[in-house]
DSSP file (Angstrom, degrees, kcal/mol; ACC not computed):
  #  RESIDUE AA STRUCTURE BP1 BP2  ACC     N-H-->O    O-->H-N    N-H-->O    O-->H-N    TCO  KAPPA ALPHA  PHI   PSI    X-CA   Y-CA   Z-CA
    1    1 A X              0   0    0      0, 0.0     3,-0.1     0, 0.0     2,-0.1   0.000 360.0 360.0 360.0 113.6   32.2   22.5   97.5
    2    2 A X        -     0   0    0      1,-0.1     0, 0.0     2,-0.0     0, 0.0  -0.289 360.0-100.6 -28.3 115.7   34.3   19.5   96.8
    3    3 A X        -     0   0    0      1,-0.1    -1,-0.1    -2,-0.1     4,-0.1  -0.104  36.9-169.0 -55.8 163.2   37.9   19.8   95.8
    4    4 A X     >  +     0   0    0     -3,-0.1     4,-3.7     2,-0.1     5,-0.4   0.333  65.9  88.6-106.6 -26.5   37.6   19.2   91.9
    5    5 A X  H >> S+     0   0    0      1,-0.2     4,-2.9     2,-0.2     3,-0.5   0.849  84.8  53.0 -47.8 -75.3   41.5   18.8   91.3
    6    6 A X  H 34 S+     0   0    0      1,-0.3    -1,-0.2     2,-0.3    -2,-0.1   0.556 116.3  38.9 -44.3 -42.2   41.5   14.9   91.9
    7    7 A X  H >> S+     0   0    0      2,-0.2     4,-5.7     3,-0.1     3,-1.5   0.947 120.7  43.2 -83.0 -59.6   38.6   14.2   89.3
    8    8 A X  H <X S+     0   0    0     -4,-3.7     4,-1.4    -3,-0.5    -2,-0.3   0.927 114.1  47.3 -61.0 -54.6   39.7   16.7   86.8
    9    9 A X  H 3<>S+     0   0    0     -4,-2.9     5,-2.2    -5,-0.4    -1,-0.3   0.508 121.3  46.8 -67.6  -2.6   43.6   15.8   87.0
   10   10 A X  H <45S+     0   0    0     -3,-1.5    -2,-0.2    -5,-0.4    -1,-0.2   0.776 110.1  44.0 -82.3 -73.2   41.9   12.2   86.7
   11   11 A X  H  <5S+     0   0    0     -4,-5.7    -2,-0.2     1,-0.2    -3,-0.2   0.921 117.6  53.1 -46.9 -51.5   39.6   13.0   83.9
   12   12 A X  T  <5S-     0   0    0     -4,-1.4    -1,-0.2    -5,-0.2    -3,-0.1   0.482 105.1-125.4 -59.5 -35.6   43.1   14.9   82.2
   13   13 A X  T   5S+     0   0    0      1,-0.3     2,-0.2    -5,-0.2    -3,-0.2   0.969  73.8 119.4  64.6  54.5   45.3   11.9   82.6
   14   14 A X      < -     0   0    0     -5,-2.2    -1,-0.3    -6,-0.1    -2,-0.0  -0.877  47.5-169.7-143.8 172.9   47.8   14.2   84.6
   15   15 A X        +     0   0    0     -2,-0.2     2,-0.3    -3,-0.1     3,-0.1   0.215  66.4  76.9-150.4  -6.3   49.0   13.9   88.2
   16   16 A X  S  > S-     0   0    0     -7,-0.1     4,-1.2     1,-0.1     5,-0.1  -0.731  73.7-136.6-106.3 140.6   50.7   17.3   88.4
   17   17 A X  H  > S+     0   0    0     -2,-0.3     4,-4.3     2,-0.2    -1,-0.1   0.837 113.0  45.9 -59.4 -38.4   49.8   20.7   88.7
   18   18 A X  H  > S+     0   0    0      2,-0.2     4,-0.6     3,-0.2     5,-0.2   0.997 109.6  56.5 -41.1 -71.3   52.5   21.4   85.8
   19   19 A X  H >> S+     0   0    0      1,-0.3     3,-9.0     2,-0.2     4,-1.2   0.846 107.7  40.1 -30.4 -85.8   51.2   18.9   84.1
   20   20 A X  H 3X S+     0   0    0     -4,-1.2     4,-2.0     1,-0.3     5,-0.4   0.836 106.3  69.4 -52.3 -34.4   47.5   20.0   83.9
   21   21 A X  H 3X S+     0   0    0     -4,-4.3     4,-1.2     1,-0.2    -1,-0.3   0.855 104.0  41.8 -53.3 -22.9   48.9   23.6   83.3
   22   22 A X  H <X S+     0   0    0     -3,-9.0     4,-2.1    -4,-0.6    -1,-0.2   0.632 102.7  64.8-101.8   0.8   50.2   22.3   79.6
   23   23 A X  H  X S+     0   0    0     -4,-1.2     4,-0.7    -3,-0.3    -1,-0.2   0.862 103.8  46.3 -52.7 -35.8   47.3   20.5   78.9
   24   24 A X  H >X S+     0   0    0     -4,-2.0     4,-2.5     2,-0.3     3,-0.5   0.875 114.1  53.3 -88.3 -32.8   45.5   24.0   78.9
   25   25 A X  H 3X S+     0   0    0     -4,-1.2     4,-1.3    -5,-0.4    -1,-0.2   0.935 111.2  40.3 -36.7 -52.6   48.3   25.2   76.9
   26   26 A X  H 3< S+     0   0    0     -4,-2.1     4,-0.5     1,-0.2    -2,-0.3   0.427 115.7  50.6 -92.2   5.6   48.1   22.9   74.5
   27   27 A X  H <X S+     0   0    0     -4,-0.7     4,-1.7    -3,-0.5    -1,-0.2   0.599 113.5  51.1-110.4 -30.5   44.0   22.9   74.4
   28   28 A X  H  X S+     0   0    0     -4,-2.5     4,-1.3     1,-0.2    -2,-0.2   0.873 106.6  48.3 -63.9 -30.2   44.2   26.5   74.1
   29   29 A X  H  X S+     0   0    0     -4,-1.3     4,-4.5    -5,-0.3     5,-0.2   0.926 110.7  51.9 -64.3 -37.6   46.5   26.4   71.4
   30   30 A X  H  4 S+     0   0    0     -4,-0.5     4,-0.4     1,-0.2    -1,-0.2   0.806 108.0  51.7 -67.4 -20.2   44.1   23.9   69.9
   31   31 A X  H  X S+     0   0    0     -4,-1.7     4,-2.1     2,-0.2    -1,-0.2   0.773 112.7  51.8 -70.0 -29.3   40.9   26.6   70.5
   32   32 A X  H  X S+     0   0    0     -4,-1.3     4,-1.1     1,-0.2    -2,-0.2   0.957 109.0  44.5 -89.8 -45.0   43.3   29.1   68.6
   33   33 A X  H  < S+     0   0    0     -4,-4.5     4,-0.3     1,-0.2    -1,-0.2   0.580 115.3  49.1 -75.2   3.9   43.9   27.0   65.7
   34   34 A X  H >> S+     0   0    0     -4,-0.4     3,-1.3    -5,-0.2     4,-1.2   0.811  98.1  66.9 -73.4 -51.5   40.1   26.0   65.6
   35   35 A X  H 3X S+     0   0    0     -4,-2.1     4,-1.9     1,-0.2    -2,-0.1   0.910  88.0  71.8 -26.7 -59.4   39.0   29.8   65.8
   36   36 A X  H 3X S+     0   0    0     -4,-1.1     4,-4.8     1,-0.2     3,-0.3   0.796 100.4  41.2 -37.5 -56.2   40.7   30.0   62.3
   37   37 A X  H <> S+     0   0    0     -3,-1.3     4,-2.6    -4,-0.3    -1,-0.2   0.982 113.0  57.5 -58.4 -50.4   37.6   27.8   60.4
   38   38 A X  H  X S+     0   0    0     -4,-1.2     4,-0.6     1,-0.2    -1,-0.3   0.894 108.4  37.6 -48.7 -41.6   35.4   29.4   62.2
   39   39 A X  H >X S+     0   0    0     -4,-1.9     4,-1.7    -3,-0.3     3,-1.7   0.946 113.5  64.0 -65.6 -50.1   36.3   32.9   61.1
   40   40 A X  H 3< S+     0   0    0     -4,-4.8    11,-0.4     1,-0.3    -2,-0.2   0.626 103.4  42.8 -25.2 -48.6   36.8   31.4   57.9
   41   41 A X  H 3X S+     0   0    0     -4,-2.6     4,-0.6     2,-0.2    -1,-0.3   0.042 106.8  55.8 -94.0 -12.4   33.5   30.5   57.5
   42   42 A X  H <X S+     0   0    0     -3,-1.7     4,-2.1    -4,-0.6    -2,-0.2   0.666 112.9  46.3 -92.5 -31.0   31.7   33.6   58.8
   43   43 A X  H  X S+     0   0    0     -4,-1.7     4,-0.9     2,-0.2     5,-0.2   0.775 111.6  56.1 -70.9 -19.3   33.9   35.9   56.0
   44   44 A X  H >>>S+     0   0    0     -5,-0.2     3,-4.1     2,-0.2     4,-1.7   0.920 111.3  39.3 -65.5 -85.8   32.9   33.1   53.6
   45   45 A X  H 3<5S+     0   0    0     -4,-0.6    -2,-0.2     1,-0.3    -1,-0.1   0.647 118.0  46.4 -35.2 -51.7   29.2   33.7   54.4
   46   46 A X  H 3<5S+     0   0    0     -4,-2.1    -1,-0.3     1,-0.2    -2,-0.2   0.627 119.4  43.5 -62.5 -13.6   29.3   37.7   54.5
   47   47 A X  H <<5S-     0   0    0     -3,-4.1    -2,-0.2    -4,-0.9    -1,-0.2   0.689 105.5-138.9 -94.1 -40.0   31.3   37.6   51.4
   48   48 A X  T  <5S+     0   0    0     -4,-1.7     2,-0.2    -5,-0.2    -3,-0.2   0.745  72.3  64.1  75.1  38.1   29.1   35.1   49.8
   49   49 A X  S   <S-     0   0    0     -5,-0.5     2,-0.9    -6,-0.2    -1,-0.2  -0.844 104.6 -72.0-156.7-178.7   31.6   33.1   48.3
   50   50 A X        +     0   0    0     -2,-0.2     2,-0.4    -3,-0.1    -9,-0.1  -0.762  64.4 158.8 -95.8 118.4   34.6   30.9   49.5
   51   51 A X        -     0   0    0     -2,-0.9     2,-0.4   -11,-0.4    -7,-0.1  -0.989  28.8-151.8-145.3 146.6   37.2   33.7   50.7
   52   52 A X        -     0   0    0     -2,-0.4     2,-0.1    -9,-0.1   -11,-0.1  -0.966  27.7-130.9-101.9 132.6   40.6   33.0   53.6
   53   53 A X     >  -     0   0    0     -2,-0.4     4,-0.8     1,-0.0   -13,-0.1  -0.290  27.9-117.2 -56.3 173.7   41.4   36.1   55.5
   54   54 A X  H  > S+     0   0    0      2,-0.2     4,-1.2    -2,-0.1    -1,-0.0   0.701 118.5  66.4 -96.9 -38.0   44.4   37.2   55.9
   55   55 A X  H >> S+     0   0    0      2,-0.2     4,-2.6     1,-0.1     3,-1.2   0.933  97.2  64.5 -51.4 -46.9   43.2   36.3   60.3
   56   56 A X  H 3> S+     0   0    0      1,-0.2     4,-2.7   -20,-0.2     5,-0.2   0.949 100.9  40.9 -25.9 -80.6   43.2   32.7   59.1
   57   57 A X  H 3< S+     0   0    0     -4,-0.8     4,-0.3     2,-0.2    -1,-0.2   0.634 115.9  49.1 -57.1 -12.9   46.8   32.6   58.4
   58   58 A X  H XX S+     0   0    0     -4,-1.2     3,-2.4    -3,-1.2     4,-1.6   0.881 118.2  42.6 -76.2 -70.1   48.0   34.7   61.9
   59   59 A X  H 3X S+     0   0    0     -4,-2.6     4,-1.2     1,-0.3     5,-0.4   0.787 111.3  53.5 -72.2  -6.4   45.7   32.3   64.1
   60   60 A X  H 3X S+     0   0    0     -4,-2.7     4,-1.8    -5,-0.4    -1,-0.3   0.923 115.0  45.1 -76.7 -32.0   47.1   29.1   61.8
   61   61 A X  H <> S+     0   0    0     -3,-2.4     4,-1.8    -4,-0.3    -2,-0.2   0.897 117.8  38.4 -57.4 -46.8   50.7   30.7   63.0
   62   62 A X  H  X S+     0   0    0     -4,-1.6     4,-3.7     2,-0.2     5,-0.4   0.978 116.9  55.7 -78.8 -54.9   49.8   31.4   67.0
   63   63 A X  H  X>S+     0   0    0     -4,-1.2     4,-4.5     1,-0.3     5,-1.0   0.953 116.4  37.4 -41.8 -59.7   47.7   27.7   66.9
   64   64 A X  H  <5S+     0   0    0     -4,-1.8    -1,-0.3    -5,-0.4    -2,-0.2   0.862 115.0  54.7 -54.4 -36.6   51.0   26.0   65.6
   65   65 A X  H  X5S+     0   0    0     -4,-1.8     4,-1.5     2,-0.2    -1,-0.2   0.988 113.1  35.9 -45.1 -65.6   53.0   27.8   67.5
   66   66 A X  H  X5S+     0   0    0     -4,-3.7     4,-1.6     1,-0.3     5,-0.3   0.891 120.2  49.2 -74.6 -34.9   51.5   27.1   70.9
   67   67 A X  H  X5S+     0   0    0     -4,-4.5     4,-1.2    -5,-0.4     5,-0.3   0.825 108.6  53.2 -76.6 -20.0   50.6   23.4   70.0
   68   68 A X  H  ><S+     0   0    0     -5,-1.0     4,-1.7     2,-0.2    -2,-0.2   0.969 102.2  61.7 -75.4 -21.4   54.2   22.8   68.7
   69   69 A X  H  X S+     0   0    0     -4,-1.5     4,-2.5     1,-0.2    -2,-0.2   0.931 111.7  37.8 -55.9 -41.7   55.2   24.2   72.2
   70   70 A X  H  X S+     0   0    0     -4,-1.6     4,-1.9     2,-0.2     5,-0.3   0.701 108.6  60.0 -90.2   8.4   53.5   21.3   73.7
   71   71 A X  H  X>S+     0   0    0     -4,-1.2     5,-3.1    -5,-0.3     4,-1.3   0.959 115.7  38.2 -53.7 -40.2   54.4   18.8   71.1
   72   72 A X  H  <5S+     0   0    0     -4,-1.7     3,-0.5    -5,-0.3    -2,-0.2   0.937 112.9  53.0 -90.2 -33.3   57.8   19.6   72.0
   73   73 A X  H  <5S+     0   0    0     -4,-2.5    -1,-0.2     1,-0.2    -2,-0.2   0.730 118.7  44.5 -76.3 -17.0   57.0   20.0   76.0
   74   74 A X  H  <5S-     0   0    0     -4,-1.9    -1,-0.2    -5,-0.1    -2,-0.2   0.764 109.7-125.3 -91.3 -22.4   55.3   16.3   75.4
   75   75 A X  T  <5 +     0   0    0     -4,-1.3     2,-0.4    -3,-0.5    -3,-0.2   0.970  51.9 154.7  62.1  56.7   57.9   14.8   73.5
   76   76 A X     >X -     0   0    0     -5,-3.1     4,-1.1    -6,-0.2     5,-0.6  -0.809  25.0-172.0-105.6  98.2   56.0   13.8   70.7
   77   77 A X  H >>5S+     0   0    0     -2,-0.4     4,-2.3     1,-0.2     3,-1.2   0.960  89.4  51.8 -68.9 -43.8   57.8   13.4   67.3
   78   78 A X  H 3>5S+     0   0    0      1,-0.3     4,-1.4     2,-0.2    -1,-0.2   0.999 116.7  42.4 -62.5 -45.9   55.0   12.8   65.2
   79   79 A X  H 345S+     0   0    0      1,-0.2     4,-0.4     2,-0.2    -1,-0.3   0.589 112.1  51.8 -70.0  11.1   53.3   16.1   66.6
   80   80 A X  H <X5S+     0   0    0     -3,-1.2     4,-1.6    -4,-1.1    -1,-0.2   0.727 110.2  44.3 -98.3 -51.9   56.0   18.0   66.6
   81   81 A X  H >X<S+     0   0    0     -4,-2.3     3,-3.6    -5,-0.6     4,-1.4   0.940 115.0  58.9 -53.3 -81.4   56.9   17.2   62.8
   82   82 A X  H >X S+     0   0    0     -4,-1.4     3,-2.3    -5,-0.3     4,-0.6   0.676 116.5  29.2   2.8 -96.0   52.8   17.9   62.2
   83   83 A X  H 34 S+     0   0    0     -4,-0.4    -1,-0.3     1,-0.3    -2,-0.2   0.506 113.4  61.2 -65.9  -5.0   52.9   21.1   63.5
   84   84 A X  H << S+     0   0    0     -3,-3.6     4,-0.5    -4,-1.6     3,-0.4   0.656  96.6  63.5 -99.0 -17.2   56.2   22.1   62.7
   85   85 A X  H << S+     0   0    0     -3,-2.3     4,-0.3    -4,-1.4    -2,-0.2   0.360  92.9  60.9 -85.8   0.4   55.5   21.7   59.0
   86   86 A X  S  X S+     0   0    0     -4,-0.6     4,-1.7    -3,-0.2    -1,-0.2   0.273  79.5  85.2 -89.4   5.0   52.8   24.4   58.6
   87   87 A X  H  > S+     0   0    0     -3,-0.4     4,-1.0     2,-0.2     5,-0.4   0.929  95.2  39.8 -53.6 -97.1   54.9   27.1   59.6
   88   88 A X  H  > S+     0   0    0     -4,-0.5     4,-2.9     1,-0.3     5,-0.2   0.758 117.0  45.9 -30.4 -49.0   56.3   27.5   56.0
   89   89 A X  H  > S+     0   0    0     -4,-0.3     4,-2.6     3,-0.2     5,-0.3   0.999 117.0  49.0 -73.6 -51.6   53.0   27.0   54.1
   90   90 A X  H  X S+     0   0    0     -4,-1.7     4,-1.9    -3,-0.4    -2,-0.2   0.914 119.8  38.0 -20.8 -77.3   51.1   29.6   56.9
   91   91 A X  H  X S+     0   0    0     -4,-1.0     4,-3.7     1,-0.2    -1,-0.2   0.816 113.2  54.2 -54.4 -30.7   53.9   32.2   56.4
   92   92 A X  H  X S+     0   0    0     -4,-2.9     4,-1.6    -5,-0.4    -1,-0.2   0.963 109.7  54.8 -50.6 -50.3   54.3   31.6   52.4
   93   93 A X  H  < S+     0   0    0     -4,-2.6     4,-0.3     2,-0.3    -1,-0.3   0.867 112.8  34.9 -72.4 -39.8   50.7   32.3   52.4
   94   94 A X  H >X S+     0   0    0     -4,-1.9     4,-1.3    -5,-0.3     3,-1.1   0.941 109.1  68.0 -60.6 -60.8   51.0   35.7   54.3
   95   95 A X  H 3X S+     0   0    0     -4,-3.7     4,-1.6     1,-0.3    -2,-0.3   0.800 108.5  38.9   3.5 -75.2   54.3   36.2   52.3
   96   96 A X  H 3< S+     0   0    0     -4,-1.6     4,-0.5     1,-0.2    -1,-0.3   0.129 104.5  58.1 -99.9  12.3   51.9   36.4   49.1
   97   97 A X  H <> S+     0   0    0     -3,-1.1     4,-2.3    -4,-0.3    -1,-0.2   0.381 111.0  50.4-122.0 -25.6   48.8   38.4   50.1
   98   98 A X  H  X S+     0   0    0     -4,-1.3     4,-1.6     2,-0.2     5,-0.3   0.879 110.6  46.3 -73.7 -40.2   51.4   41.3   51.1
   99   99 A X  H >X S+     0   0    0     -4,-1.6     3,-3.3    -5,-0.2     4,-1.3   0.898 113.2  56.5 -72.1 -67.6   53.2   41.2   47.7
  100  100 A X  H 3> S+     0   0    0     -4,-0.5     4,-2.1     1,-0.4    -1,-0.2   0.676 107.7  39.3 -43.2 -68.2   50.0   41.2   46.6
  101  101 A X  H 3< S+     0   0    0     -4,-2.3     4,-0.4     2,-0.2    -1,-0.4   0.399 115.9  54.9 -82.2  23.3   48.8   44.2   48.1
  102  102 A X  H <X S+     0   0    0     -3,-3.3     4,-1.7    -4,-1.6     5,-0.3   0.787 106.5  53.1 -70.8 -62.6   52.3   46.0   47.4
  103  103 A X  H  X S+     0   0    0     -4,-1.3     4,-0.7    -5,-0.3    -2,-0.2   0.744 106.2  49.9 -48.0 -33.3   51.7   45.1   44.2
  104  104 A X  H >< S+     0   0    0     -4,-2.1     3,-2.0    -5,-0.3    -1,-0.2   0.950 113.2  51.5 -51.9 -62.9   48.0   46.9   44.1
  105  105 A X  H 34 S+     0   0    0     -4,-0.4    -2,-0.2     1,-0.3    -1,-0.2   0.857 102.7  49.7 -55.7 -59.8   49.5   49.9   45.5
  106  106 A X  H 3<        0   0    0     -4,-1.7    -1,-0.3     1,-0.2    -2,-0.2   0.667 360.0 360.0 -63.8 -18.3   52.6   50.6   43.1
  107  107 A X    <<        0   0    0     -3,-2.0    -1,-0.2    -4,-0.7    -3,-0.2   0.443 360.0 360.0  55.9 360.0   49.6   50.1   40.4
């Protein structure tokens, strides 16, 4: 079998082993913040209405997270701003589906 690296660090527009290692960071991170619709969109269909889990707003946290790691490891300002400015709306949102169910509880 034919080394692979040379075509794939090619295809990747990297020259590094490092390198290609935060590409797969940041493409995982992008898989994690993808997941999220997806999930979305099977609770929608088993509910049979337009519904977010409460998983939406964790994997919108981990996705941002790990692509803001490379944002920053790429030294991109617009992606860095991007992703650094869904933090707050993510957590608010998490933030309010707990007071929510506190609130349920105390009755």
């Amino acid at each position: 079998m034919a080394d692979i690296a040379p075509q794939l660090y090619a295809l990747l527009g990297v020259d590094t082993l490092t390198e290609f290692l935060w590409v797969m960071i940041g493409l995982g991170g992008q898989l994690i913040f993808s997941a999220r619709f997806l999930l979305q969109w099977a609770a929608s269909e088993r509910a049979g209405r337009s519904v977010v889990p409460v998983v939406f707003w964790w994997l919108s946290i981990a996705g941002a997270a790990v692509l803001l790691a490379y944002a920053i490891h790429r030294g991109d300002p617009v992606f860095i701003l991007g992703q650094s400015m869904g933090f707050a709306i993510y957590a608010r949102n998490i933030w309010l589906i707990n007071a929510e169910k506190r609130s349920v509880r105390a009755g």
